[in-house]
Structures are given as structure tokens and as C-alpha cells.
N, C-alpha and C positions, 0 to 999 in steps of 0.2 A: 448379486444377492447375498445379503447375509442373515443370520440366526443368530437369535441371541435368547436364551431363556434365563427369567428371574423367578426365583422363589416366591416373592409378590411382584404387585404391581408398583408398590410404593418402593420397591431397589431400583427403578428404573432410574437411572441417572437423568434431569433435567437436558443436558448437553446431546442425550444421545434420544430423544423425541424431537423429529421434524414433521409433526403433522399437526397442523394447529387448529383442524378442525375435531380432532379426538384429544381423548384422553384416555392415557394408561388403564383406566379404571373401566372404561369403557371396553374396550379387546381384550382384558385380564379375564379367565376360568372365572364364571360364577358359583362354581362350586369351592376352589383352593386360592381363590387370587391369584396365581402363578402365571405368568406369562410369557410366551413365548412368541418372539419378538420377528418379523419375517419383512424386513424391508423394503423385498420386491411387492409383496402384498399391500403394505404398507402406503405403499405408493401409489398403487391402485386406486385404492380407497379412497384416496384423496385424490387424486386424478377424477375420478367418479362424479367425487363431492362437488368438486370444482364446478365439472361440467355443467352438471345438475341444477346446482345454486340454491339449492335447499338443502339444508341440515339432513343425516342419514342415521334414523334410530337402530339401533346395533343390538338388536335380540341376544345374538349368541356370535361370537367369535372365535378366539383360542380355546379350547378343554384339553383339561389334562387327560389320559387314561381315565382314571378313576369316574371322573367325572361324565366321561361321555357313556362309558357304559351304563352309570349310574340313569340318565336321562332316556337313554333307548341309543345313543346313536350307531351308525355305522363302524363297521369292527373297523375301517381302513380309514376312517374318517377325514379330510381334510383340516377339519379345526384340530387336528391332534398336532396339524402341523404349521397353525398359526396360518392358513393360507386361506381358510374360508370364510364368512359372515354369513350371517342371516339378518336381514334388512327388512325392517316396518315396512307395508304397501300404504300406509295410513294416509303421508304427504306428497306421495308418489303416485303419477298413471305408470302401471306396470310394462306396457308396450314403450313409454320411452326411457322408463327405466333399464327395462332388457338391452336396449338399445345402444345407450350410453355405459352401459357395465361391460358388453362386449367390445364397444370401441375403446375402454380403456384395459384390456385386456382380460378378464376374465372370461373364460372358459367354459367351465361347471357352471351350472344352472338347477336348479329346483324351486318347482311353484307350489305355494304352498296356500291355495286360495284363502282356506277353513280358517286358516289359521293367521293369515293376514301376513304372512311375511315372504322373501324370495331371498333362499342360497344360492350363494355366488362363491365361487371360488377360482384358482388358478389352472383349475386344470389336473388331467384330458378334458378331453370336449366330448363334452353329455349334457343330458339333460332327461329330467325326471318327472314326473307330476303333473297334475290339472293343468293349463294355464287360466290365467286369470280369465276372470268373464268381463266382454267388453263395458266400460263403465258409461250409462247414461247420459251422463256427462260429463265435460271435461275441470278439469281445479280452473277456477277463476283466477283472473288475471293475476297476478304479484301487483296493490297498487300501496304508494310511495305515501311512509306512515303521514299521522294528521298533521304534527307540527311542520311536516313540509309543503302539506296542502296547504297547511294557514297559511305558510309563509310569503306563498303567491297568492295568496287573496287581495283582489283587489280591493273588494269591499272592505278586508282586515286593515288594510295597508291606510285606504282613506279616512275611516273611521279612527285609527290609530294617529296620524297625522293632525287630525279635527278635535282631539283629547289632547295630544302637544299643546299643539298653540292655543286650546282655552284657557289648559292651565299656565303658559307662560303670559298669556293675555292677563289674567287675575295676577298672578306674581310682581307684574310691571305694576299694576294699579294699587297695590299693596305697596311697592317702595317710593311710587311717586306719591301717596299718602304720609309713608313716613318723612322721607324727603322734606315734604310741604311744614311738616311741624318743628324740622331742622333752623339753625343758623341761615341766616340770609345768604350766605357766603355760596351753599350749596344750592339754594334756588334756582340761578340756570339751567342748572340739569334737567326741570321738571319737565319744560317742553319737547326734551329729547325722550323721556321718558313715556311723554304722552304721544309721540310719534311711535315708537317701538310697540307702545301697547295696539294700537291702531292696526300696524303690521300682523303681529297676531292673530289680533282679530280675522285678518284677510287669506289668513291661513288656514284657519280653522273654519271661515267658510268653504276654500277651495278647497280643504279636506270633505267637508260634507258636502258637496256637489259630486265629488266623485265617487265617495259611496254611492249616492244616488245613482250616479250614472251608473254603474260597476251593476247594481242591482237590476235593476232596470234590463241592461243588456242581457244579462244570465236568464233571466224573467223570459226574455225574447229569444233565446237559443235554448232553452226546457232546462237549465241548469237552478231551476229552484232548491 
């Protein structure tokens, strides 16, 4: 474990931040920007993050002296020593939060229902305050953003297929037009031309069939 305190947070050298789910800005005194920098902590935290897989809103972290008296906190404070946070319960069930903050070592505990948040620290091992009241329900699932929903759309996929080949279908019909008003030289082509547009076509049908079908089946499994 090592310590490292800066005067701000913006002295902190790039080199010497390995947690790429914070930021400096983030664990620096909200009162002096000062930070005091705690490794093993550090670690934690993103140990935590990791577990968890949702982002960790960081109320209060490091305080200086000054600062913590200024707020009310504890004369013996943990954040004095860069070792504590205070964590949002906002994106969080607090039961598997507790959970995952003691298997990544921390300690210290404080619930802080009123007020929506839970102190975590490194230690000794305590714990203070309400616990949270069981929640109604649970956070919904995590589901995988829209554009990758589209992306398996069947119906997206077919319909998208059926728009290709119309438009290559008109494209072909448009240069065996020009073609036709060409030099005789170029005339052979136009049969081949009128074969490929044909092609097209047969695409942008089999495209609209499997929309069809795509719909159709979701229709039949309640996925309207």
C-alpha cells in the first residue's frame, strides 16, 4: 500500500492513475480539491466496480481536515485518510452491494437509508446505521442497447436486404437505358444487364418474404 497526497487533484500525474473507472476529480476533497491518494483503497474500488458492472456514484471520498469538520464528519474519519467513500444506493440493490464491497475487502460500513447513500471503508470492521429497507422490487434486467437489438432484427435484416436489391434493381435499369442509347459497339452488354436486373429483383423479393416471415413468427411467439 502506498500514499500519495496532492495539493489538487489536477497534480496527479496521468502515469501514476490506474483506475479507469474514476477520476481524480472524482475521490479529490470537495471542499480544497486535495487529494490524497491511497492505493490499497484504490483498488478496492475498482475491484468493487468491476464486480458490480455498473458505474459507482462517489458522494464523498478523500476530506481534508478542514473540510471534514466543516461538513460534521467524524473527528477520526476514514476519508481523512483517503480509505473511505460514500456510494449512491440510486443504481444499486444495497443487499448485493454490501455484498460485493465486503468480498472486495472493505470493512467499515455505514447505511445511510435518508439519505441514499452507503460508507464503505477499509477498516476495522463495524458497522453503523439503519440498513436499507427491502426494496419492492428488484433493478431490471441490464438489456443490450437498441442498435444491437436492431442488429439481430430479423425483420431489420430482411427489409434492409429488399431496399438493396430494389435499389440495385432500378440502377441496372437506368444503365441498360443509357447503354441502349450508346454506340452499337456497347449493345451486347444490354442482355447481360437485363439478366442482373432480373437478379435483383429476386432478391428484393426474397428480402420481403422474410420480413414477412420474421413478422409473422414474432406475431406467433407474443414478440409484437
Amino acid at each position: 500500500m502506498t500514499t500519495t497526497t496532492y495539493p489538487h487533484f489536477r497534480d496527479v500525474p496521468t502515469s501514476a492513475w490506474h483506475w479507469p473507472s474514476f477520476s481524480p476529480a472524482e475521490i479529490a476533497c470537495r471542499g480544497t480539491g486535495a487529494l490524497k491518494l491511497d492505493t490499497e483503497a484504490m483498488n478496492a474500488l475498482q475491484a468493487l466496480r468491476d464486480a458490480l458492472g455498473k458505474p459507482l456514484i462517489v458522494f464523498s471520498a478523500y476530506r481534508s481536515p478542514a473540510h471534514n469538520k466543516a461538513v460534521g464528519g467524524a473527528p477520526a474519519s476514514k476519508h481523512m485518510d483517503g480509505t473511505a467513500f460514500d456510494i449512491s444506493m440510486a443504481n444499486h440493490d444495497p443487499v448485493a452491494f454490501e455484498a460485493a464491497a465486503r468480498k472486495a475487502g472493505f470493512l467499515g460500513f455505514g447505511f445511510y437509508p435518508r439519505s441514499g447513500f452507503m460508507h464503505i471503508d477499509l477498516g476495522p470492521a463495524r458497522e453503523w446505521g439503519e440498513r436499507f429497507p427491502a426494496r419492492a422490487t428488484a433493478f431490471a434486467p441490464e438489456v443490450p442497447p437498441a442498435r444491437e437489438a436492431l442488429a439481430e432484427s430479423r425483420t431489420l435484416k430482411g427489409s434492409g436486404a429488399a431496399g438493396a436489391a430494389t435499389v440495385g434493381a432500378a440502377g441496372v435499369e437506368l444503365a441498360r437505358e443509357v447503354l441502349g442509347e450508346t454506340q452499337s459497339a456497347i449493345l451486347p452488354l444490354v442482355p447481360y444487364l437485363d439478366t442482373l436486373r432480373w437478379l435483383f429483383i429476386a432478391v428484393a423479393l426474397a428480402g420481403i418474404a422474410v420480413a414477412i416471415h420474421a413478422r409473422i413468427d414474432d406475431w406467433k411467439r407474443g414478440r409484437r
